[in-house]
N, C-alpha and C positions, 0 to 999 in steps of 0.2 A: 109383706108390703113395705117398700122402702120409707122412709119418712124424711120428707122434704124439709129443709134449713125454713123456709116460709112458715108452714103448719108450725112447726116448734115456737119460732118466736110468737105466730101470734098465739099460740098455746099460752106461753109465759107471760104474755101481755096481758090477756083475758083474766089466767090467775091474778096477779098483781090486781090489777082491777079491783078482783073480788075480795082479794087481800086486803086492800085499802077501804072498801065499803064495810069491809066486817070489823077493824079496826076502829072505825067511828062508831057503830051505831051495836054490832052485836057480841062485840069482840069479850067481853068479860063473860057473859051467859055462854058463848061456847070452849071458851077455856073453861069454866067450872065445870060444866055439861064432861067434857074430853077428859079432863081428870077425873 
Protein backbone atom coordinates (compact mmCIF):
# COMPACT_ATOMS: atom_id res chain seq x y z
CA UNK A 1 0.00 0.00 0.00
CA UNK A 2 1.53 3.24 -1.16
CA UNK A 3 2.09 5.88 1.50
CA UNK A 4 0.71 9.21 0.78
CA UNK A 5 3.24 12.56 1.45
CA UNK A 6 -0.17 13.77 3.64
CA UNK A 7 -0.30 10.42 6.09
CA UNK A 8 3.61 10.96 6.65
CA UNK A 9 3.67 14.49 7.63
CA UNK A 10 0.72 14.25 9.80
CA UNK A 11 2.44 10.93 11.03
CA UNK A 12 5.43 13.28 12.12
CA UNK A 13 3.33 15.94 13.48
CA UNK A 14 1.40 13.75 15.89
CA UNK A 15 4.98 12.33 16.97
CA UNK A 16 6.28 15.58 17.67
CA UNK A 17 3.29 16.29 19.70
CA UNK A 18 3.82 13.51 21.73
CA UNK A 19 7.49 14.19 21.80
CA UNK A 20 6.88 17.40 23.29
CA UNK A 21 4.06 16.31 25.92
CA UNK A 22 6.49 13.56 27.12
CA UNK A 23 9.37 16.06 27.23
CA UNK A 24 7.47 18.10 29.89
CA UNK A 25 5.81 15.92 32.10
CA UNK A 26 7.19 12.21 31.55
CA UNK A 27 10.36 12.62 29.86
CA UNK A 28 13.01 11.48 32.71
CA UNK A 29 10.85 8.18 34.03
CA UNK A 30 10.94 6.93 30.46
CA UNK A 31 14.49 7.68 29.67
CA UNK A 32 15.34 5.72 32.90
CA UNK A 33 12.52 3.08 32.26
CA UNK A 34 14.43 2.72 28.27
CA UNK A 35 17.81 2.47 29.68
Amino acid sequence: MPVRKQDTQRALHLLEEYRSKLSQTEDRQLRSSIE
